[in-house]
C-alpha positions in Angstrom: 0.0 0.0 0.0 1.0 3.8 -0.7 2.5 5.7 2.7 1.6 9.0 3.2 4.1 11.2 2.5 3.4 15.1 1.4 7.3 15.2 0.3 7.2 12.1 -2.0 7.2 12.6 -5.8 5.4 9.6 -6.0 2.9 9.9 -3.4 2.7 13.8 -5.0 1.9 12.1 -8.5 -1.1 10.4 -7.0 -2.3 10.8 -3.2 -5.1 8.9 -3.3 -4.3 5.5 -2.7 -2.7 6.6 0.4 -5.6 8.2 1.6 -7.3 5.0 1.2 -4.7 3.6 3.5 -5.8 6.3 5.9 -9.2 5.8 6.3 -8.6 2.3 6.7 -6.5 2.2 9.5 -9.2 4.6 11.0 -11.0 8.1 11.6 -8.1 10.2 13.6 -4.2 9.2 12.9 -1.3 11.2 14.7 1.5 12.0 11.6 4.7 12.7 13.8 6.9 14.9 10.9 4.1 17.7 11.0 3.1 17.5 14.5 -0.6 17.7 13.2 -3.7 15.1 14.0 -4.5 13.8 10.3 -8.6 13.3 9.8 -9.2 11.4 6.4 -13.1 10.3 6.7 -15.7 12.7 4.9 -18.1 12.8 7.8 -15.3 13.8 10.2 -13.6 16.1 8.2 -17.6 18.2 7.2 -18.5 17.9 11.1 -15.0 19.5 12.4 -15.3 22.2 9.8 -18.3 23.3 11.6 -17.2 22.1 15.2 -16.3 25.5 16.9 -14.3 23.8 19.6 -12.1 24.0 16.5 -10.4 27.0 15.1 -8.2 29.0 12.5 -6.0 30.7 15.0 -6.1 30.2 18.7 -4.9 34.1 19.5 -8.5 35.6 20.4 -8.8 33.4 23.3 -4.6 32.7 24.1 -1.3 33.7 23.8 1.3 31.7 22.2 2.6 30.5 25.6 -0.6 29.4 26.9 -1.6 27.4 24.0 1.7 25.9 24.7 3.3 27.1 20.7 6.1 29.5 20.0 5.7 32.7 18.4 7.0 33.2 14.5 10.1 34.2 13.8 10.1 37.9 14.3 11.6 38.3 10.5 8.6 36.0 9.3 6.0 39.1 10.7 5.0 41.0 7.3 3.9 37.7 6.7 2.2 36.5 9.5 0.8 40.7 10.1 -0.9 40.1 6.3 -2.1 36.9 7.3 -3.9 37.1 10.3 -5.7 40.0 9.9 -7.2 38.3 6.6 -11.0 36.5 7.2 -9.5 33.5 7.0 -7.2 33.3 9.4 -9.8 35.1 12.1 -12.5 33.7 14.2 -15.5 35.8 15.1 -16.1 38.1 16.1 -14.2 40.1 14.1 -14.4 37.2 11.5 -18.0 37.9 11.6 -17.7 41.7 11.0 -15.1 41.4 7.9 -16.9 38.8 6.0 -20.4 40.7 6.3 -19.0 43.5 4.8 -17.0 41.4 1.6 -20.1 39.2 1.5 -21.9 42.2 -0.2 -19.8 42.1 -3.0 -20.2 38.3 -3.4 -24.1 38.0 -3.8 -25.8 36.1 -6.1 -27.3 38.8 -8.0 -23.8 40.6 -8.2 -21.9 38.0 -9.5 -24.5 37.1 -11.9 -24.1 40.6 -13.4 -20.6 39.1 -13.5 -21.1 36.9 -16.2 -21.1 38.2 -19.4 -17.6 39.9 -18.6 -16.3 36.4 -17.6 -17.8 34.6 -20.7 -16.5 37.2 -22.7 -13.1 37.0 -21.6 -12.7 33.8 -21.5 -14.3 33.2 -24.8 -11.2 36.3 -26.1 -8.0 34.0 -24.4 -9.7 30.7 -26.0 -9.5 32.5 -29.5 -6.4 33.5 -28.5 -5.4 29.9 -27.9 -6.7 28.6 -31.2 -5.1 31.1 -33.0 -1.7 30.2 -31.6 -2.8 26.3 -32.6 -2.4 25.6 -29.1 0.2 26.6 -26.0 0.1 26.2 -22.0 -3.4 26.2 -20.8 -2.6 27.1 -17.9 -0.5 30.3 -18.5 -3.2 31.0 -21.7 -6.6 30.1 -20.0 -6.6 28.9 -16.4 -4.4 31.9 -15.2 -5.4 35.4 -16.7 -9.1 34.5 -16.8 -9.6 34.4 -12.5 -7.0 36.8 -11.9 -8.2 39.3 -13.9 -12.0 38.9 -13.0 -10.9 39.2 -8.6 -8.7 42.5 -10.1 -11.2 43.9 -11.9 -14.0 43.4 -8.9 -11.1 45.1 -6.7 -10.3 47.4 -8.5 -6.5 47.1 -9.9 -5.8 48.7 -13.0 -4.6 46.2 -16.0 -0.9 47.9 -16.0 -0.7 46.9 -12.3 -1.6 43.2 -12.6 1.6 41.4 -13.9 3.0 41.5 -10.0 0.0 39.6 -8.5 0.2 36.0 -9.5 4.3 35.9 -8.6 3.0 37.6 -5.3 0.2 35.3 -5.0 2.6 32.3 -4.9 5.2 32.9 -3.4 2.8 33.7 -0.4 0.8 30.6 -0.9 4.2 28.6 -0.3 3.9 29.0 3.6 0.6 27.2 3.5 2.3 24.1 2.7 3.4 21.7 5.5 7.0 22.7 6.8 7.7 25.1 4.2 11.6 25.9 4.2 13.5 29.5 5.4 13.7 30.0 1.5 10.1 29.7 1.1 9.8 31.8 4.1 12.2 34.8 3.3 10.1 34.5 -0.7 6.6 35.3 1.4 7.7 37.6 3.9 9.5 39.7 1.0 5.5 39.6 -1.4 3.8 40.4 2.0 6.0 43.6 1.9 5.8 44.3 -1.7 2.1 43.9 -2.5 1.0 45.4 1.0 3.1 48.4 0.3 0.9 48.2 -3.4 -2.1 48.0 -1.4 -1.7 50.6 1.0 -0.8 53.6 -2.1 -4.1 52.4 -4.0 -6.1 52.4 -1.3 -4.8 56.1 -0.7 -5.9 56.6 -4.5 -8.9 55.3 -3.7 -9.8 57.8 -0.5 -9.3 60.6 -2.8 -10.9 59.3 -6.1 -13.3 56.2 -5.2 -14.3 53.8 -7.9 -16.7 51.4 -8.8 -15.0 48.8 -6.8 -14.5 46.6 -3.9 -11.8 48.7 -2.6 -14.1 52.0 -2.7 -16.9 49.9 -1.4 -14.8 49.1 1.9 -13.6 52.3 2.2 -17.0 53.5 2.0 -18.4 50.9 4.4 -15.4 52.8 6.8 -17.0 56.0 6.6 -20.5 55.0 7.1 -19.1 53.0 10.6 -18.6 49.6 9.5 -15.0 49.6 10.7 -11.8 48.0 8.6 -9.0 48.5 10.3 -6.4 49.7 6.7 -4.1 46.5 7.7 -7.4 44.5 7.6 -8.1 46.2 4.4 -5.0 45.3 2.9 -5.2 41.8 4.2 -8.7 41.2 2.9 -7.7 42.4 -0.5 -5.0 39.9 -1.0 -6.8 37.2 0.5 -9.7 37.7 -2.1 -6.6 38.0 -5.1 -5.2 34.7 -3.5 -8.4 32.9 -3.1 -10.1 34.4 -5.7 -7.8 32.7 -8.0 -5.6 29.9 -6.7 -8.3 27.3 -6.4 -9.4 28.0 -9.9 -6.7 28.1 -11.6 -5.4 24.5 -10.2 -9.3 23.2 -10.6 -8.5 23.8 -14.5 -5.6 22.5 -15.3 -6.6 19.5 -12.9 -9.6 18.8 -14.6 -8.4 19.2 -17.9 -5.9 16.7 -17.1 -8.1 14.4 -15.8 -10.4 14.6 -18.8 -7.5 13.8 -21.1 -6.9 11.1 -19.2 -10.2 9.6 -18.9 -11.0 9.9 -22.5 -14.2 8.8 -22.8 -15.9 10.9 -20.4 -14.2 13.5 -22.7 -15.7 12.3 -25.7 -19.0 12.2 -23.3 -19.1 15.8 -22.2 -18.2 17.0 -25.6 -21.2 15.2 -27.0 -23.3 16.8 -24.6 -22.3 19.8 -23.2 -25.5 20.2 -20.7 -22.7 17.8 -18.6 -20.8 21.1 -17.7 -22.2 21.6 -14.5 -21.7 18.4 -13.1 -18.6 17.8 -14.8 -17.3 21.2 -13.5 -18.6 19.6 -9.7 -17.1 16.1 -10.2 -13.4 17.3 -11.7 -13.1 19.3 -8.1 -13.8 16.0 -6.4 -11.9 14.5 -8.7 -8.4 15.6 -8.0 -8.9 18.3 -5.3 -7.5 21.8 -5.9 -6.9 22.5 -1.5 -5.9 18.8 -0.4 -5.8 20.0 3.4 -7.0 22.1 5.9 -5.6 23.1 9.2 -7.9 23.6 12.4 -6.1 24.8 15.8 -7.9 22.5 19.0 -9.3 25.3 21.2 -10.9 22.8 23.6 -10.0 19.0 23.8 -11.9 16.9 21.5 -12.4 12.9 21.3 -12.7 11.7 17.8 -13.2 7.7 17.5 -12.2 7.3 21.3 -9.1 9.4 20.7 -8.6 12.8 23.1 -6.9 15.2 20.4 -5.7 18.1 23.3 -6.1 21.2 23.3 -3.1 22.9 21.5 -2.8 20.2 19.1 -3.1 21.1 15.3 -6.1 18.7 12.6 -5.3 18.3 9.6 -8.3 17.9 7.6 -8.1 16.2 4.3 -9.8 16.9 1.6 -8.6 15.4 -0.9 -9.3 12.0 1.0 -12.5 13.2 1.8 -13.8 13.6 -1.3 -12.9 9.6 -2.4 -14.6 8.3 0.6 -16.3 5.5 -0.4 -19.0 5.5 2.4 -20.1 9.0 0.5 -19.1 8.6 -3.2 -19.9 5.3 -5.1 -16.8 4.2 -6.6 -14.6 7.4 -5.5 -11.8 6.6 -7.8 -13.9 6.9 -11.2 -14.2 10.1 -12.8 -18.1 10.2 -13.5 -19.0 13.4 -15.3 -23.2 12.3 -14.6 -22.6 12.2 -10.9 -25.8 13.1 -9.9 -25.5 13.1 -5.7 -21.5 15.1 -5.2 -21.4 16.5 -1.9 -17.7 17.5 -2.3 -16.6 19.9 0.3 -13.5 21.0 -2.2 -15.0 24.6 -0.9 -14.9 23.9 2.7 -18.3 24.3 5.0 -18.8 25.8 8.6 -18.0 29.9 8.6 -15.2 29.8 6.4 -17.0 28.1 3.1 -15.6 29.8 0.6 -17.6 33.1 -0.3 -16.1 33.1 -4.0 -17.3 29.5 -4.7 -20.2 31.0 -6.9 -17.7 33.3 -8.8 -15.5 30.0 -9.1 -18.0 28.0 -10.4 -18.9 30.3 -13.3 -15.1 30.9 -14.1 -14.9 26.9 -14.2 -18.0 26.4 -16.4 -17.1 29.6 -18.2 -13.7 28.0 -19.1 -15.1 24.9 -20.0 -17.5 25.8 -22.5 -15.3 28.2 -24.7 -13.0 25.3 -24.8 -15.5 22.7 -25.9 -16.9 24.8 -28.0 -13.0 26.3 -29.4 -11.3 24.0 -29.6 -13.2 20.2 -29.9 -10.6 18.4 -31.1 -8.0 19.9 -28.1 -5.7 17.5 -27.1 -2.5 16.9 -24.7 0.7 17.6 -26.4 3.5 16.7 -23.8 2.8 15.2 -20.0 2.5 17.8 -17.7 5.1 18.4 -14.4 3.2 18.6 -11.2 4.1 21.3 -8.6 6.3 19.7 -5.6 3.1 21.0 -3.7 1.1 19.2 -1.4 -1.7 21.6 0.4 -2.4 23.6 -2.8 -2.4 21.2 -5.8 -1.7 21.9 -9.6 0.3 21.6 -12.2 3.5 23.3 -13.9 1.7 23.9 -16.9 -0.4 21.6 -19.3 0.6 21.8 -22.9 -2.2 21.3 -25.3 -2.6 21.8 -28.9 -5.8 21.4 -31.7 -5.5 17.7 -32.7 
């Protein structure tokens, strides 16, 4: 059987069947090189995400020294000062107050108005694709169509939007498990770079507001719903790292699993009324977020096992979603798959409050593809990133067939 191992190119390559491992040897497993309380059943993993004995940080109710955990590296705080004051990363109350205010922006009947502007666009970089004869989906497609719908909702002009991806990762890097001093020094040094970017726009913004998220916060300031500028600043990158990341890794994921499963290609191309499930069951699939972390604010048992107080769960996702006690043959891609209660978007308070806009990127995509380009196929195999929390690929080389 497969070990888990989030550093092994192999288990990287293909996680699953060590998940399967997992679950079998039961609900709650201690995984010594992380220090963290691994959780690979669905029904665990949807009940903690809701369970408010759990939490995102610990520091509204302790300090590091009574939650018995030493502080960050005092040259790691541009980081960590970004971070935490992101929605995220807080629990209510002030969780509460930040993500009623961004929630406006994500209704259902604003990002509806949202969709002609994402169809057109990604319709334009599918032409552009198909007049190239093919390229990198990722850096063609998957990429410029998410980032520049999040920039455009805050606000950032087009000239100012080459930084944001390169930003983007290298602060994403210190959400993997044990992420090195070089990974480190790479986040702390974006932190300072796009929050020092944040800080003059939203100064722009004070003077001459916009149509815009940005304006709209600073507005929300004036009338007395308070944002703190750091918690601005902290929102806004959250919402360009969120806003994008999981999309962009669902895409090339997918496609990659299509191309790979070629008949439920050949399917969804012969009917494309598939695309909303499809778009559903490629998330399950191969899972863009394969983990996330909980902090143990008061000691929990899970399967007669006391997980402290302190301790650190790592839920996973990506094992989550191939349970077998909630998906009928997990490890089939089936485009048809009518009951999919994936939780590739989390649950509990922090469920994602750009999954709608996600969705319509991802079926947005989709259809200008099948509809481009119907004879799209791989050209090269693709490199996977030596990621394990956020997973994607290098790039994924296609051309026209």
């Amino acid at each position: 059987m497969a070990a888990f191992d989030p550093w092994d190119p192999a288990f990287l390559a293909d996680p699953y069947p060590a998940y399967a491992e997992l679950r079998a040897k039961g609900r709650v497993q201690y995984f010594e090189p992380t220090n963290q309380w691994l959780v690979p059943h669905h029904a665990d993993v949807s009940a903690l995400l809701r369970d408010r004995r759990l939490g995102r940080t610990y520091q509204h109710r302790f300090t590091h020294e009574e939650f018995g955990r030493t502080a960050p590296p005092a040259e790691h705080e541009p980081f960590h000062t970004l971070n935490d004051h992101g929605m995220l990363d807080l629990e209510p109350p002030d969780h509460t107050r930040i993500r009623r205010l961004v929630s406006k922006a994500f209704t259902p009947r604003t990002v509806e108005r949202l969709v002609p502007y994402v169809t057109g666009l990604a319709g334009e970089l599918v032409d552009r694709l198909v007049e190239a004869g093919g390229g990198d989906l990722l850096r063609d497609v998957a990429e410029p169509l998410p980032v520049a719908v999040i920039a455009e909702m805050l606000g950032i002009p087009e000239s100012d939007r080459a930084p944001l991806r390169p930003w983007s990762a290298d602060i994403c890097g210190m959400y993997e498990l044990n992420p090195s001093e070089d990974t480190a020094a790479r986040a702390v040094r974006a932190s300072v770079e796009f929050t020092e970017y944040l800080r003059e726009l939203i100064a722009e913004r004070r003077g001459k507001p916009g149509d815009d998220l940005i304006s709209g916060l600073i507005a929300a300031y004036d009338e007395g719903d308070r944002l703190t500028e750091q918690e601005m600043i902290s929102t806004c990158v959250l919402l360009l790292n969120a806003g994008h990341e999981a999309t962009v890794n669902a895409t090339v994921n997918g496609w990659y699993a299509l191309f790979r499963n070629p008949e439920q290609l050949a399917a969804l191309r012969a009917d494309h009324s598939l695309v909303p499930r499809a778009v559903e069951e490629l998330m399950r699939y191969d899972t863009p977020l394969q983990l996330f972390e909980r902090w143990v604010l008061d000691e929990i048992e899970i399967d007669g096992t006391t997980v402290p107080r302190g301790a650190e769960i790592a839920l996973l996702f990506g094992s989550a979603n191939h349970d077998p006690a909630v998906f009928a043959d997990p490890e089939r891609l089936d485009l048809t798959r009518a009951d999919n209660p994936h939780i590739s978007f989390s649950a509990g308070i922090h469920y994602c409050i750009g999954a709608p806009l996600a969705r319509i990127e991802l079926t947005a995509s989709m259809r200008a593809l099948l509809e481009k380009t119907p004879t799209l196929t791989l050209s090269k195999p693709p490199n996977r990133k030596p990621n394990f929390v956020i997973r994607g690929l290098e790039g994924l080389s296609v051309e026209l067939g």
